[in-house]
C-alpha positions in Angstrom: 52.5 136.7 117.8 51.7 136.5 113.8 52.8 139.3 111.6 49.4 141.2 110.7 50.8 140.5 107.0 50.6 136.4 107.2 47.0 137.1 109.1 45.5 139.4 106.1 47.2 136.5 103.8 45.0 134.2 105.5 42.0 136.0 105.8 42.2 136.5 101.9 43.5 132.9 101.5 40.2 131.6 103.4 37.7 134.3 103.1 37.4 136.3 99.6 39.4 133.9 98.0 42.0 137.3 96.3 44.8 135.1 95.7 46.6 138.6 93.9 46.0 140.1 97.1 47.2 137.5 99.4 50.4 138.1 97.0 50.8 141.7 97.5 50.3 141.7 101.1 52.7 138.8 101.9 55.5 139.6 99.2 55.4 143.5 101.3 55.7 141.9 104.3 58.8 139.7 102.2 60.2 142.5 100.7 60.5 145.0 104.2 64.0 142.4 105.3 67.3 142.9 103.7 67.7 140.5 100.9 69.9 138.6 103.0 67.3 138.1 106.2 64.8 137.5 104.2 63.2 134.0 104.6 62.3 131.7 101.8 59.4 130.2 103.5 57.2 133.4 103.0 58.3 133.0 98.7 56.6 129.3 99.4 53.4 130.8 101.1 53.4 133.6 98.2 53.6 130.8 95.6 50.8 129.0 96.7 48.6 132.2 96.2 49.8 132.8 92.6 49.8 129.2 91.5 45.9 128.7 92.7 45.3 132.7 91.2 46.6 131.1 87.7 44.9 127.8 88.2 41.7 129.5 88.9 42.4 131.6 85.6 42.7 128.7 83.3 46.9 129.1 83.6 48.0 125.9 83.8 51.5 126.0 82.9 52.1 128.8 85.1 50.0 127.3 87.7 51.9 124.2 87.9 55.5 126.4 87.4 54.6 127.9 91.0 52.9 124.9 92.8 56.0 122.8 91.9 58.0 125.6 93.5 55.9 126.2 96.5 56.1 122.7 97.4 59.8 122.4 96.8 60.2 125.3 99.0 57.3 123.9 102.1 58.7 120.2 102.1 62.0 121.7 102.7 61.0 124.4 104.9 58.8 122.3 107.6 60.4 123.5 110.8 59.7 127.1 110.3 56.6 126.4 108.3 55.6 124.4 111.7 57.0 127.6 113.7 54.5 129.4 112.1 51.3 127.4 112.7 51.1 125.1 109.7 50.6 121.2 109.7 53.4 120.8 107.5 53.1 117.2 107.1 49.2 117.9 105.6 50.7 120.9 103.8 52.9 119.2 101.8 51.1 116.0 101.1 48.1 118.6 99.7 50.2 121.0 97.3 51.7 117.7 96.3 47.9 116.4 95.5 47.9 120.0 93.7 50.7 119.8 91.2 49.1 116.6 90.4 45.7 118.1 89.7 47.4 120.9 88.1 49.2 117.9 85.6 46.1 116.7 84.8 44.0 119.3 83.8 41.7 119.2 86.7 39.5 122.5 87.2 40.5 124.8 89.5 38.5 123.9 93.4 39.7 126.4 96.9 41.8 124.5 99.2 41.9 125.2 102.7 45.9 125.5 104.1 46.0 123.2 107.1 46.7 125.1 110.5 47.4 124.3 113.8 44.6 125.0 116.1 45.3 128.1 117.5 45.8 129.9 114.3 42.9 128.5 112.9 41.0 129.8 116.0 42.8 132.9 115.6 42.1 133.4 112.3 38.6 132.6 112.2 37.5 134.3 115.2 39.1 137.4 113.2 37.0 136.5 109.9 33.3 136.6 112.2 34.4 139.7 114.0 35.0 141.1 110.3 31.5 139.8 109.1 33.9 136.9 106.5 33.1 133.5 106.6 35.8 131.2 106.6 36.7 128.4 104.1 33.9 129.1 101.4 35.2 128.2 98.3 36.1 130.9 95.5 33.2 133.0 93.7 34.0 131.8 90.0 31.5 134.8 88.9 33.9 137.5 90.3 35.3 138.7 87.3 36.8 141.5 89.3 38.4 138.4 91.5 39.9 135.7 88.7 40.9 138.3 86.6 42.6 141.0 89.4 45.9 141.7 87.8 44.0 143.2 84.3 41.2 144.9 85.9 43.2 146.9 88.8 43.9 150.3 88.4 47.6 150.6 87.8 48.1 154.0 87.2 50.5 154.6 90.2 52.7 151.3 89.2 52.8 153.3 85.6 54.0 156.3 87.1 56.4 154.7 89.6 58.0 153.0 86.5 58.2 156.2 84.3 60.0 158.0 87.7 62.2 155.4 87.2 63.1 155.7 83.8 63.5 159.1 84.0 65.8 159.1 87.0 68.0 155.7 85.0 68.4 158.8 82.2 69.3 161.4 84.6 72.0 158.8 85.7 73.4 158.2 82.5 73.7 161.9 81.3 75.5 162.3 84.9 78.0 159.6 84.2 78.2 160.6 80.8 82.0 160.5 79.7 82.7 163.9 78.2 83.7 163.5 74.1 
């Protein structure tokens, strides 16, 4: 009934805490639509995961950038948010608590995302049977976790991008106007 995608969002949301990979899994998920089918509500959901990933970083500006935007995006996406399994009504009112914490400088604390009762089932049945516990809050300590975007090996984006450059130049030379 749930795309595996939101579930592993989720799981990472709740369980380990990897906001960067609840971004990467949901924003693939996003990004598999034509631009025009592709539904803003999931851009909310992803927003969430990068605001509390900069929050939890010591980001506040960009923290509060994408909070503001997630709940723009939630409060005026309820019906399919509700579609989905979220208590939108709780959702909202709690990223709207967030952007205020965010304002004021509060330190960064895990939040829960309120579900309806079958995901929530759902979902933590899923987390036991993996050996995760559910709602723990986020391992400050994990250097490896807050700090996810600097530490990853990136040596296939690198290449990807340097493919890319050298097919762009391959491009030009083609559609080069003769002299």
């Amino acid at each position: 009934m749930y795309p595996q995608a939101f579930i592993d969002y989720l799981l990472h949301f709740h369980c380990d805490r990897d906001y960067f990979e609840c971004h990467e899994v949901l924003e693939e998920h996003w990004k598999k639509k034509p631009i025009p089918e592709r539904s803003i509500f999931w851009v909310g959901l992803i927003q969430i995961a990068v605001s509390l990933y900069h929050h939890r970083r010591g980001n506040l500006p960009g923290a509060l950038r994408m909070m503001k935007s997630a709940w723009s995006i939630c409060k005026d996406q309820k019906d399919e948010l509700a579609r989905l399994g979220f208590q939108v009504d709780k959702l909202v009112v709690l990223l709207d608590k967030k952007v205020h914490d965010i304002k004021r400088g509060e330190p960064y604390e895990s939040i829960n995302l309120p579900l309806e009762n079958n995901l929530l089932t759902t979902c933590s049945n899923l987390a036991s049977q993996s050996g995760l516990s559910w709602g723990v809050a986020s391992d400050l300590s994990n250097k490896q976790l807050v700090h996810k975007h600097k530490l990853r090996d990136r040596s296939d984006i690198i290449a990807e991008r340097e493919e890319q450059i050298r097919h762009k130049r391959k491009l030009r030379q083609i559609q080069k106007p003769p002299n």
